[in-house]
Each structure stands twice: as structure tokens, then as C-alpha cells.
N, C-alpha and C positions, 0 to 999 in steps of 0.2 A: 803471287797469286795469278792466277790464269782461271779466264771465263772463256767459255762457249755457250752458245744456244743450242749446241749440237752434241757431240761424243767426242772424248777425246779415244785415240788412236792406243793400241798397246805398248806401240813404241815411245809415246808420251807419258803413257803410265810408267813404264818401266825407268824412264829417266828421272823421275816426279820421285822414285820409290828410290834409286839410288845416288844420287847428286848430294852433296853435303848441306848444303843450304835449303833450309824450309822451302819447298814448293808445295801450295796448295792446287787443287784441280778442282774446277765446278763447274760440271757437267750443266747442261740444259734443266735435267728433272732436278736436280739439285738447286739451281740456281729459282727455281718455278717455285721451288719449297720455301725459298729464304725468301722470296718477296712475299710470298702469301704470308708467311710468320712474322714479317717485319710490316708489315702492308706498307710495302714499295711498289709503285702502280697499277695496287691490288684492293679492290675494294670492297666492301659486304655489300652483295646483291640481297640477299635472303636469309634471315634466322629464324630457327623455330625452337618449343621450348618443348620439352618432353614433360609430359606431369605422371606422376602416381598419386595413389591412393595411400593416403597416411591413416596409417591404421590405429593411431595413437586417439585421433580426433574422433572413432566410433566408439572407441571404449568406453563402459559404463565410470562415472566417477564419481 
């Protein structure tokens, strides 16, 4: 496994894609993805909740 904060290069891809042995690549935005999903020194600033209108609760019964 290989991390960057950055991009890896085509020449790196290319070696990644044919080399026999499992190489994974994780790029910057990639890496930015997995800490947000894992919350690895990422943290909920802000949530909000979205509501609808339950139409069940007007019905006559």
C-alpha cells in the first residue's frame, strides 16, 4: 500500500496495474475520503436533520 497527500504519477499507476503482487494506490482525495468515513482526524463540526410532512398523521381515522 502506498499513500500520498498528493497524486500519484502515470508511471506509478502503470506499475501498480502490472507488477504481480497486490499494490494498492491512495491518492490525496482518496485518502481525505477514508478518514472522513472512518473519522480518522475528522470530526462532526455540524448536523442537520431534514423533516417531511407525514401524511399518514393528517388522515382522517
Amino acid at each position: 500500500m502506498f499513500i500520498t497527500t498528493s497524486r500519484f504519477g502515470q508511471g506509478a499507476q502503470q506499475y501498480a496495474d502490472q507488477v504481480s503482487a497486490r499494490v494498492v494506490l491512495i491518492d490525496g482525495n482518496e485518502l481525505g475520503r477514508l478518514m472522513v468515513e472512518h473519522s480518522v482526524g475528522a470530526e462532526t463540526q455540524d448536523a442537520y436533520s431534514l423533516k417531511r410532512v407525514d401524511e399518514a398523521f393528517f388522515q382522517a381515522q
